[in-house]
C-alpha positions in Angstrom: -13.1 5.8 3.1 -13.3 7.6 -0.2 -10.5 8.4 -2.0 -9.6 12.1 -1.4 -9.7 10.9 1.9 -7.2 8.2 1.1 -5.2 10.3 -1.2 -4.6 12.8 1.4 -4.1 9.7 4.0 -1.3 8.9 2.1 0.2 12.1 1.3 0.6 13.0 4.7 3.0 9.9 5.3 6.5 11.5 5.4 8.2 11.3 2.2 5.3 10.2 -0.1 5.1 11.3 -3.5 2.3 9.8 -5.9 2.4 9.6 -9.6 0.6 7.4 -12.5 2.3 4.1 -13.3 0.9 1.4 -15.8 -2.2 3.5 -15.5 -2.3 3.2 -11.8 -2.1 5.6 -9.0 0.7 4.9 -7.0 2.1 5.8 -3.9 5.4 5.9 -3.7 8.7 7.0 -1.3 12.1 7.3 -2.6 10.4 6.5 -6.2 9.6 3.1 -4.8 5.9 1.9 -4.9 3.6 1.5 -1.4 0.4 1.3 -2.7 -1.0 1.0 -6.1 -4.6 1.6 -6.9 -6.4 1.2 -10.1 -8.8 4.2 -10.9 -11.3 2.4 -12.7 -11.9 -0.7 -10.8 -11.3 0.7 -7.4 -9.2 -2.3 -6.6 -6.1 -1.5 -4.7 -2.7 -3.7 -3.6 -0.2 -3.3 -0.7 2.6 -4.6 0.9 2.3 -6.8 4.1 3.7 -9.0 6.5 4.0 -12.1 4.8 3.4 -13.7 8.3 -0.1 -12.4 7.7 -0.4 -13.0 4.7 -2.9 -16.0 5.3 -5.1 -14.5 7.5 -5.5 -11.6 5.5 -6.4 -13.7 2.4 -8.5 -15.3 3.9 -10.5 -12.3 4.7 -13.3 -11.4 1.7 -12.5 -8.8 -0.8 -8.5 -9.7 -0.2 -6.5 -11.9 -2.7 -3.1 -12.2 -3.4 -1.7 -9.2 -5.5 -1.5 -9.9 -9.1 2.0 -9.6 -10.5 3.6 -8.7 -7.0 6.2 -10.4 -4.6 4.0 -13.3 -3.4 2.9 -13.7 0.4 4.0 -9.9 0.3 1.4 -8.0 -1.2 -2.3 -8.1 -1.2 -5.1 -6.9 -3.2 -8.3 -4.8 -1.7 -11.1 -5.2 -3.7 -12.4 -1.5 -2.7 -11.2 1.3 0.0 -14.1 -0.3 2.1 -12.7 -3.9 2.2 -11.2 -2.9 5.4 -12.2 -0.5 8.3 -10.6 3.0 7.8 -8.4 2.7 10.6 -6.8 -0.6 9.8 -6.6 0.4 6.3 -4.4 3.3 7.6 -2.7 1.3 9.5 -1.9 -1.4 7.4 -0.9 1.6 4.6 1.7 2.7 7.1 3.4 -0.6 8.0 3.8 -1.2 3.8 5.8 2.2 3.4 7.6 0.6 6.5 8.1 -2.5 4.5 9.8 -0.9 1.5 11.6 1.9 3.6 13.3 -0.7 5.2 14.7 -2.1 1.9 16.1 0.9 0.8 19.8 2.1 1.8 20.1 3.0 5.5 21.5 6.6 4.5 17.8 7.0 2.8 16.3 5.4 6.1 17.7 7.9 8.2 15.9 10.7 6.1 12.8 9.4 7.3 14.0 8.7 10.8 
């Protein structure tokens, strides 16, 4: 997947805004950060299941996310790392994750 593709991917989640952060793009809802992507290197992180977390580490091009939660977030070495649909899907379920952290009057919004 390139990344216009992405970009638009993740713009057309409910509730997503993006912005630059630490010289990162970020994707964010309710100000708070899905994905974060470094421009230059391509290299992107992620929330996830932190039942999962193994097995996806495990997998090449994935390592744990540098100065993230631990077990929660990985890092893609490229958009290509995974297949586009389970890069979507995966996208998805880590605006899920931090969604459900916020309050549940915000939660409802997206509802």
């Amino acid at each position: 997947m390139d990344i216009e593709t992405f970009r638009d991917y993740c713009l057309s989640l409910q509730g997503t805004t993006e912005g630059m952060k630490w010289d990162h793009l970020c994707f964010m809802i309710e100000e708070k950060i899905y994905v974060i992507m470094s421009l230059e290197e391509g290299r992107l992180s992620i929330k996830c299941d932190p039942d999962e977390f193994d097995m996806l580490v495990a997998r090449p091009g994935i390592k744990q996310a540098y100065h993230m939660a631990k077990r929660q977030w990985i890092s893609l070495e490229s958009l290509e790392v995974l297949p586009d649909h389970e890069l979507k899907s995966r996208v998805a379920e880590s605006r899920t994750f931090v969604l459900r952290k916020l309050s549940k009057k915000v939660q409802e919004k997206y509802n």
